[in-house]
HTML snippet that shows the backbone in 3Dmol.js (N, CA, C, O; Angstrom):
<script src="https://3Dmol.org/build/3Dmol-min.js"></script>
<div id="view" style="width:600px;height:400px;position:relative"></div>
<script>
const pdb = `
ATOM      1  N   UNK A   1     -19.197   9.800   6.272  1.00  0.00           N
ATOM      2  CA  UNK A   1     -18.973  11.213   6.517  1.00  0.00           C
ATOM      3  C   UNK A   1     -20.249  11.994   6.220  1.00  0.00           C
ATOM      4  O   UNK A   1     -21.096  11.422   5.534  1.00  0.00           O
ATOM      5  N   UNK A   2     -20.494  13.245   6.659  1.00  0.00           N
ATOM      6  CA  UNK A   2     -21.671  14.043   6.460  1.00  0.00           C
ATOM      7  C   UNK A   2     -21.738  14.338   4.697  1.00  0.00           C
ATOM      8  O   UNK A   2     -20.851  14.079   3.883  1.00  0.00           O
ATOM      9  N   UNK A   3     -22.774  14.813   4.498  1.00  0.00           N
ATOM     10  CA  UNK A   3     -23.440  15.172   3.245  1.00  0.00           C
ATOM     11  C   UNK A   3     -23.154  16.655   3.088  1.00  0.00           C
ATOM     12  O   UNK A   3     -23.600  17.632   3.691  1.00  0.00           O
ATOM     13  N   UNK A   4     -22.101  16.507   1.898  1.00  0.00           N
ATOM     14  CA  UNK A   4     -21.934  18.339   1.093  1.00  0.00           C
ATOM     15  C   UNK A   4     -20.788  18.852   2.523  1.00  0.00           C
ATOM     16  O   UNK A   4     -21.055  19.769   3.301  1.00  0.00           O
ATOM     17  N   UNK A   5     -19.365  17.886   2.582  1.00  0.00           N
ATOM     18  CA  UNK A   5     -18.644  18.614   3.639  1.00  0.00           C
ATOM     19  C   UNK A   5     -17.620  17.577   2.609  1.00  0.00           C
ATOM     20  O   UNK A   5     -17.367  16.373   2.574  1.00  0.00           O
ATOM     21  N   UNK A   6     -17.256  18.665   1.906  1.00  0.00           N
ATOM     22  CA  UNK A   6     -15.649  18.504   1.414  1.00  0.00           C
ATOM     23  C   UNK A   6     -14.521  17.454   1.584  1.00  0.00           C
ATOM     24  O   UNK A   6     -14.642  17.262   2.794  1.00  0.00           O
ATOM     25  N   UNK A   7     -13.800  16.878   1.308  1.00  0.00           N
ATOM     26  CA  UNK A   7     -13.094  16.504   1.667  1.00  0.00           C
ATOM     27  C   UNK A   7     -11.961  15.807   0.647  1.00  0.00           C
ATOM     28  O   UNK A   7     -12.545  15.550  -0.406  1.00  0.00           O
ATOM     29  N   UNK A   8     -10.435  15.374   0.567  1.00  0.00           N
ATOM     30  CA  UNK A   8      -9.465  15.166  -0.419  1.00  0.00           C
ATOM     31  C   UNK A   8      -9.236  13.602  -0.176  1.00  0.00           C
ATOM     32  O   UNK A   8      -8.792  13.141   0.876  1.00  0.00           O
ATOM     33  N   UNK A   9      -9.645  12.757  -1.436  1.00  0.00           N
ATOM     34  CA  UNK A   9      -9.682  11.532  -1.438  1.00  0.00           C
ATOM     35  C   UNK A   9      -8.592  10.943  -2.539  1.00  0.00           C
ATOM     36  O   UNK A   9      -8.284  11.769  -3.399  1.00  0.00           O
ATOM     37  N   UNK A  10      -8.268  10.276  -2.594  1.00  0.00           N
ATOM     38  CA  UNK A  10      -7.291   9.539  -3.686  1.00  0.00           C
ATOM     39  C   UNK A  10      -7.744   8.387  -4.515  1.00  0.00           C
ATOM     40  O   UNK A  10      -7.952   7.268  -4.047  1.00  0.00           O
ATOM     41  N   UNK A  11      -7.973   8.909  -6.524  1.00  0.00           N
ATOM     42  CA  UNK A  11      -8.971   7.997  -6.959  1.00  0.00           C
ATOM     43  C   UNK A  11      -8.011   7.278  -8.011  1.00  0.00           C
ATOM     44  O   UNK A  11      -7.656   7.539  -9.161  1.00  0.00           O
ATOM     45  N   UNK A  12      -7.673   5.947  -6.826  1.00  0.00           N
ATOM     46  CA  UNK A  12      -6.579   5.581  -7.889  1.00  0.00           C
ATOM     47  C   UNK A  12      -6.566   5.025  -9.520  1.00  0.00           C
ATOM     48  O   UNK A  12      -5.707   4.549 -10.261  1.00  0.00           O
ATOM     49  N   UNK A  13      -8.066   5.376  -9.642  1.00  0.00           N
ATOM     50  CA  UNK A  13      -8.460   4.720 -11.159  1.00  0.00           C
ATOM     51  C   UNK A  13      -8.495   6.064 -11.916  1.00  0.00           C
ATOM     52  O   UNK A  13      -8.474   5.918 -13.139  1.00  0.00           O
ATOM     53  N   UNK A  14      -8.533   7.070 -11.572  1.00  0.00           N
ATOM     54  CA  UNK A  14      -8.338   8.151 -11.862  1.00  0.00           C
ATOM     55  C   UNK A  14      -9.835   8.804 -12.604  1.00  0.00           C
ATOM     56  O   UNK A  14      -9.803   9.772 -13.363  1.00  0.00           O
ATOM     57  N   UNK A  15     -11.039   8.119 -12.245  1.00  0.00           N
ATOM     58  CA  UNK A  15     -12.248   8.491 -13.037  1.00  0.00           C
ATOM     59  C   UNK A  15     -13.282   8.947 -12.409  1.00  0.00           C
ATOM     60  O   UNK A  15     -14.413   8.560 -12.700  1.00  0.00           O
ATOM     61  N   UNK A  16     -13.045   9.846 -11.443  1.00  0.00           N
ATOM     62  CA  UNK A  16     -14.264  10.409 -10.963  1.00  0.00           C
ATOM     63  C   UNK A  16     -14.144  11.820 -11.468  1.00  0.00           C
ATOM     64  O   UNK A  16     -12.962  12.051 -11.724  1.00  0.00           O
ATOM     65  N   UNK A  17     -14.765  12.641 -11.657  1.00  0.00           N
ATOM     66  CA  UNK A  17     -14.296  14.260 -11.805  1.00  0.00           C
ATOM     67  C   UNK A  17     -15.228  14.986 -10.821  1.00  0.00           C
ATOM     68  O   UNK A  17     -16.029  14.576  -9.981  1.00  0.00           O
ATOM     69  N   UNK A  18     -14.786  16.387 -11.280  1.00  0.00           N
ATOM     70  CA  UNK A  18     -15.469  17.309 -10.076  1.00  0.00           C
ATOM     71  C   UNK A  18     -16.913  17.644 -10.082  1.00  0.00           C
ATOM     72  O   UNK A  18     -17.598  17.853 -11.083  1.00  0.00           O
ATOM     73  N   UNK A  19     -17.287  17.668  -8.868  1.00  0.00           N
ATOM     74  CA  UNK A  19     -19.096  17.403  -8.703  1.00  0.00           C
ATOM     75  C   UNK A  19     -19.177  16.075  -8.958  1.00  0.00           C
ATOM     76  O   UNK A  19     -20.218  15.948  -9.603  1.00  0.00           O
ATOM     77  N   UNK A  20     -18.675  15.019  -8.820  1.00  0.00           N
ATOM     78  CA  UNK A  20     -18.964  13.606  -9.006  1.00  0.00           C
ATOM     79  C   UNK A  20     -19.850  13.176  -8.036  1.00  0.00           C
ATOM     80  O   UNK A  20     -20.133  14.223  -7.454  1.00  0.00           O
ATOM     81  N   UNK A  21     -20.381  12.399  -7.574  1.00  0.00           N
ATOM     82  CA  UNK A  21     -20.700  11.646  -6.102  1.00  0.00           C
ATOM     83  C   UNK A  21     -20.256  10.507  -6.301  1.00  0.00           C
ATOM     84  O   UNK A  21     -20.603   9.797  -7.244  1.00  0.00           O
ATOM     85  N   UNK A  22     -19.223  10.119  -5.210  1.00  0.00           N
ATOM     86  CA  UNK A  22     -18.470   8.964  -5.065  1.00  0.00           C
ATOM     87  C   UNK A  22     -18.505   7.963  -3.985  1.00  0.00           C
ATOM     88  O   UNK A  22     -18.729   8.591  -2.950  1.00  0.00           O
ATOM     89  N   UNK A  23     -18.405   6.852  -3.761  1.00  0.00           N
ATOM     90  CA  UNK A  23     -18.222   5.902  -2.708  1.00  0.00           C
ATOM     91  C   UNK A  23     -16.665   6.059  -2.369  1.00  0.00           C
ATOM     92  O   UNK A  23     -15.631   5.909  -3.021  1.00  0.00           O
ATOM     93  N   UNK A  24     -17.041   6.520  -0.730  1.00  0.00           N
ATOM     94  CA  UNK A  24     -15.558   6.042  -0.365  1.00  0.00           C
ATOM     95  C   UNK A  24     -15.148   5.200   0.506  1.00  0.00           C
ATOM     96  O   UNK A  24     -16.063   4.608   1.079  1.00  0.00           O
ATOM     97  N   UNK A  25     -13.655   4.810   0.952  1.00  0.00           N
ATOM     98  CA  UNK A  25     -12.930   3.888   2.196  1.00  0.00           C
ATOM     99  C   UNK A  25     -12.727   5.061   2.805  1.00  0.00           C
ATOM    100  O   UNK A  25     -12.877   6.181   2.318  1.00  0.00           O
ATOM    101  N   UNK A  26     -12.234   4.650   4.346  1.00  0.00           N
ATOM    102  CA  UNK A  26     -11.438   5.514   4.861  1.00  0.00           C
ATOM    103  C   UNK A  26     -10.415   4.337   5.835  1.00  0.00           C
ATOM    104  O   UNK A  26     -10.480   3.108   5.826  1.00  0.00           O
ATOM    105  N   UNK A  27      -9.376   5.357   6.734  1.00  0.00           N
ATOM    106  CA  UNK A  27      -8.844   4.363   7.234  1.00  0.00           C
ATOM    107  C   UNK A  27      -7.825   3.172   7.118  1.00  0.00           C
ATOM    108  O   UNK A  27      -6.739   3.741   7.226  1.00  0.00           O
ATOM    109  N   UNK A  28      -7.609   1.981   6.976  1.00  0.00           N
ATOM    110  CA  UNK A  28      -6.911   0.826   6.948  1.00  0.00           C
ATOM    111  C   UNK A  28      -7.210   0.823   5.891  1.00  0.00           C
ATOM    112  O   UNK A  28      -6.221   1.006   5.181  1.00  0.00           O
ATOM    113  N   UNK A  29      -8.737   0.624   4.952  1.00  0.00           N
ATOM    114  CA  UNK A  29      -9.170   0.064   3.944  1.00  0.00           C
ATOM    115  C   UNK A  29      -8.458   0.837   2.948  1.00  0.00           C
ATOM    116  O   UNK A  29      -7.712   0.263   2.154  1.00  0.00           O
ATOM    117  N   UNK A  30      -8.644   2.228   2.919  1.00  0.00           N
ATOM    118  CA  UNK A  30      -8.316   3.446   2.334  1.00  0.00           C
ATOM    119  C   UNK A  30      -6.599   2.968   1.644  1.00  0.00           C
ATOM    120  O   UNK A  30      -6.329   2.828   0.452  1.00  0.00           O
ATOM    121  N   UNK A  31      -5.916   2.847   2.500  1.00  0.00           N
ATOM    122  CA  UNK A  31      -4.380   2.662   2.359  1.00  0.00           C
ATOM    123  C   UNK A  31      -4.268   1.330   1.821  1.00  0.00           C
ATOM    124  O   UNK A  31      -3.105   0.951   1.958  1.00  0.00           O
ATOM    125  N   UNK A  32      -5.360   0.019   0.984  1.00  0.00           N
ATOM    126  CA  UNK A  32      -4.722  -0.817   0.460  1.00  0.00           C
ATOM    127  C   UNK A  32      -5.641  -0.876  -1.190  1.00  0.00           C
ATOM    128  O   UNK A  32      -5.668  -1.865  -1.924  1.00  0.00           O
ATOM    129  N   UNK A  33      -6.147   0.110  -1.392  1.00  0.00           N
ATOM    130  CA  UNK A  33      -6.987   0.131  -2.561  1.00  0.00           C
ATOM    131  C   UNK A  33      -6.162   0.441  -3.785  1.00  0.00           C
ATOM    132  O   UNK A  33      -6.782   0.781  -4.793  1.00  0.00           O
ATOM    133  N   UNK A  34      -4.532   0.352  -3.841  1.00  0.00           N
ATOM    134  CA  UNK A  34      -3.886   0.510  -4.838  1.00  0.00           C
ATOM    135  C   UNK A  34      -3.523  -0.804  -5.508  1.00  0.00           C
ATOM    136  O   UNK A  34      -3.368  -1.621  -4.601  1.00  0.00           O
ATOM    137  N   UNK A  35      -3.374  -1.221  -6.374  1.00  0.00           N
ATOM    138  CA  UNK A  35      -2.696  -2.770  -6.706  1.00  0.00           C
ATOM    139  C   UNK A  35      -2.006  -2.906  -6.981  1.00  0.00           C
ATOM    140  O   UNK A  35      -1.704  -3.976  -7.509  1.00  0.00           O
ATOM    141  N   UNK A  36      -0.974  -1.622  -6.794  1.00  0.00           N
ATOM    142  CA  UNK A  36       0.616  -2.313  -6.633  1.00  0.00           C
ATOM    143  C   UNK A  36       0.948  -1.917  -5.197  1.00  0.00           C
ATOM    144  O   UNK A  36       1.915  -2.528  -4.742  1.00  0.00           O
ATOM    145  N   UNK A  37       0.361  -1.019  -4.363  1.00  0.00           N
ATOM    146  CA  UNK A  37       1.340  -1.528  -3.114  1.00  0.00           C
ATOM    147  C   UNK A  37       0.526  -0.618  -2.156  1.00  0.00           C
ATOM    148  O   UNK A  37      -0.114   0.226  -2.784  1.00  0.00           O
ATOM    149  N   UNK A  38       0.359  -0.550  -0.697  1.00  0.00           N
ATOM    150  CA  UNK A  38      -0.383   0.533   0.337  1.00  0.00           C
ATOM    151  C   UNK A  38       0.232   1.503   0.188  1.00  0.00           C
ATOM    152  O   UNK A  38       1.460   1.577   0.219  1.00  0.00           O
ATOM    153  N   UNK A  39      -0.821   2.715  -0.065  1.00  0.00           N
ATOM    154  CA  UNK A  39      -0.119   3.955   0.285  1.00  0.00           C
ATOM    155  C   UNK A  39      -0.763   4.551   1.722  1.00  0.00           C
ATOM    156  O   UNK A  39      -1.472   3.993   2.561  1.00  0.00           O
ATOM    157  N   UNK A  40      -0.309   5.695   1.665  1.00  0.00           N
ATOM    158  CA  UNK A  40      -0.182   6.770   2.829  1.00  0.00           C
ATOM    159  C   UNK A  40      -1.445   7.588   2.804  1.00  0.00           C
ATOM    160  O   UNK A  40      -1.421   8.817   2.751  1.00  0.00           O
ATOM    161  N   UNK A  41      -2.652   6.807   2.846  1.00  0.00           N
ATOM    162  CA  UNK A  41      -3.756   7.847   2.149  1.00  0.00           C
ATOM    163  C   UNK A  41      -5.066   7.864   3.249  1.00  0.00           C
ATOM    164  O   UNK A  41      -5.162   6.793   3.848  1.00  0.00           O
ATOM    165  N   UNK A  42      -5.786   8.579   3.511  1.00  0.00           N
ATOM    166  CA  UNK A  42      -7.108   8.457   4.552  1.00  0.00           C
ATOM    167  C   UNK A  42      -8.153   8.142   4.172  1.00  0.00           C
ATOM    168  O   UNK A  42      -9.027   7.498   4.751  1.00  0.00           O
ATOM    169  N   UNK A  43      -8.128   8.677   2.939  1.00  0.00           N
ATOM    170  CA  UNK A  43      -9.698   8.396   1.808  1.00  0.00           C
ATOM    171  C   UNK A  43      -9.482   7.973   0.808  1.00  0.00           C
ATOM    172  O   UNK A  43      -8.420   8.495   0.469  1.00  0.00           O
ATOM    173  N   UNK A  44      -9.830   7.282   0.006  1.00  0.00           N
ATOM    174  CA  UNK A  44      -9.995   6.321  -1.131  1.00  0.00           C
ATOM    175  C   UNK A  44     -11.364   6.245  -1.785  1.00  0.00           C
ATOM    176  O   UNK A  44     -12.416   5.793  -1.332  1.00  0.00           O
ATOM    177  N   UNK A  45     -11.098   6.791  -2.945  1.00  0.00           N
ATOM    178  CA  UNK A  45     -12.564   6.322  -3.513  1.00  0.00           C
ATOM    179  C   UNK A  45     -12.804   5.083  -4.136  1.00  0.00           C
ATOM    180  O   UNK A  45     -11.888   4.627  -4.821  1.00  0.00           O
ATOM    181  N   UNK A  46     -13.939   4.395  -4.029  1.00  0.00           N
ATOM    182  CA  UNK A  46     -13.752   3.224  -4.457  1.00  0.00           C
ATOM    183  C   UNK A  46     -15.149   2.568  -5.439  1.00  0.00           C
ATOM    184  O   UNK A  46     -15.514   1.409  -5.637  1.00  0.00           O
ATOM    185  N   UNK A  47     -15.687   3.896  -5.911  1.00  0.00           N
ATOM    186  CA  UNK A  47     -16.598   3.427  -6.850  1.00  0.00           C
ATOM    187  C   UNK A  47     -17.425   5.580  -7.377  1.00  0.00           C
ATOM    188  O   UNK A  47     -17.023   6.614  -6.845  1.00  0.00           O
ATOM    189  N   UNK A  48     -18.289   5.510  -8.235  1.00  0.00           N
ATOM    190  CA  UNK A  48     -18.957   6.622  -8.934  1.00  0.00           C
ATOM    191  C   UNK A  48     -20.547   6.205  -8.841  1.00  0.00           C
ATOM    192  O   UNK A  48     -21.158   5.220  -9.254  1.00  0.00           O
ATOM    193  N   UNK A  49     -20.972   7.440  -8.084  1.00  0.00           N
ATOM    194  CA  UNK A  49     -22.220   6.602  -8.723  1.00  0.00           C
ATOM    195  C   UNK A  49     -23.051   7.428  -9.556  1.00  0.00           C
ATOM    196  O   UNK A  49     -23.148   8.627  -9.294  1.00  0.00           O
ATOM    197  N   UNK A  50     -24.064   6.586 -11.173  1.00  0.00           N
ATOM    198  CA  UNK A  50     -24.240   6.897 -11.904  1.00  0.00           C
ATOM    199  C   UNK A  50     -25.616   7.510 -12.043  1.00  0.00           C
ATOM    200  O   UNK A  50     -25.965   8.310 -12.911  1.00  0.00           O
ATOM    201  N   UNK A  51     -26.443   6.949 -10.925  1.00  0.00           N
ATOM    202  CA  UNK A  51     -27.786   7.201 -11.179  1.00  0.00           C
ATOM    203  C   UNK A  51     -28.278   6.984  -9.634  1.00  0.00           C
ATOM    204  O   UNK A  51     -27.869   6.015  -8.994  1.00  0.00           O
ATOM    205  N   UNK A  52     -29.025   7.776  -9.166  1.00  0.00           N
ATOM    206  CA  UNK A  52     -30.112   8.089  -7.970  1.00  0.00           C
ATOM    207  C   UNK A  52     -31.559   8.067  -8.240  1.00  0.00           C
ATOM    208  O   UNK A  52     -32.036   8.916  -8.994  1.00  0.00           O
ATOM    209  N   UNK A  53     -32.152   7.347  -7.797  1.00  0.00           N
ATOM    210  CA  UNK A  53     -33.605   7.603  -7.849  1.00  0.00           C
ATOM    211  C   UNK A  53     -34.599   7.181  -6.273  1.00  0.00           C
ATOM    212  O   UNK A  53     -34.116   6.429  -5.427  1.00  0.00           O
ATOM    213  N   UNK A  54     -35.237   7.467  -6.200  1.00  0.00           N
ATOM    214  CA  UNK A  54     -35.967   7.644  -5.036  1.00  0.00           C
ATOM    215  C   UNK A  54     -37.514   7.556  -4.973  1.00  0.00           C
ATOM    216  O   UNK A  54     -37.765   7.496  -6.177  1.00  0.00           O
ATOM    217  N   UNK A  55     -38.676   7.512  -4.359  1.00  0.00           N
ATOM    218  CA  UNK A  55     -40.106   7.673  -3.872  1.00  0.00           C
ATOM    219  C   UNK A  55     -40.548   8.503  -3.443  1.00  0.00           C
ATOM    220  O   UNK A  55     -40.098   9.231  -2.559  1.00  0.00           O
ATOM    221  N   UNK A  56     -41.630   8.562  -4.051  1.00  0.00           N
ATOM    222  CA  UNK A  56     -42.042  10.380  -3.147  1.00  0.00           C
ATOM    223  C   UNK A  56     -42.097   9.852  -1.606  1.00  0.00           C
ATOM    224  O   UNK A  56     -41.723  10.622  -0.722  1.00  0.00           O
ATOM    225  N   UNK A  57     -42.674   8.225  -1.194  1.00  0.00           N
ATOM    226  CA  UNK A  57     -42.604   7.985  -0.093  1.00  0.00           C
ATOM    227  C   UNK A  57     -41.178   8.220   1.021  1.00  0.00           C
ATOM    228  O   UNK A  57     -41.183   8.663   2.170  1.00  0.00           O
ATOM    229  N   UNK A  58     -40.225   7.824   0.328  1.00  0.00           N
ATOM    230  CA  UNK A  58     -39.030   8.219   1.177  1.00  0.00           C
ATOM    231  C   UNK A  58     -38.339   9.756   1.118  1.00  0.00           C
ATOM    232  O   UNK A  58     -37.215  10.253   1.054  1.00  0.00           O
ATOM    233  N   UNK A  59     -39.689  10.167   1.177  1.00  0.00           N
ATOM    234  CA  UNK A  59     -38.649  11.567   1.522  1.00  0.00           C
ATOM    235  C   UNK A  59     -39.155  11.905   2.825  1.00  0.00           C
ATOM    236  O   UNK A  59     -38.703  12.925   3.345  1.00  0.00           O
ATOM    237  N   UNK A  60     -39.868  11.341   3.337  1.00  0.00           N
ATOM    238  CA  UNK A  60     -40.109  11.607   5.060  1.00  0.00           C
ATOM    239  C   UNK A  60     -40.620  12.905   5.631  1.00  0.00           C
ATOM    240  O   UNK A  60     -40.768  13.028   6.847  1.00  0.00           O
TER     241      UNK A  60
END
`;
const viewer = $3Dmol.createViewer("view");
viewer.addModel(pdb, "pdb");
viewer.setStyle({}, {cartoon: {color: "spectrum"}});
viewer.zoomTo();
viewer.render();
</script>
């Protein structure tokens, strides 16, 4: 999905909070990321991430 465009995901571990940056599913994948059973869901988060770093070279 685009960068800084909103959107309502379901974090079934319950540990991301707000302003987080998260990895998500969408789709088929999205609806089996629970471990007791598929839900009814479009987005799924499926990880946090903790740290970004970068190159002055890759900023293009």
């Amino acid at each position: 999905s685009e960068v800084d465009v909103p959107i309502v995901a379901v974090d079934t571990k319950s540990q991301a909070g707000y302003g987080d940056i998260v990895f998500t599913v969408s789709g088929g994948d999205a609806s089996v990321v629970s471990e007791i059973e598929p839900m009814p869901v479009d987005v799924a988060i499926v990880g946090i991430v903790h740290s970004l770093s970068f190159n002055e070279k890759s900023k293009g």
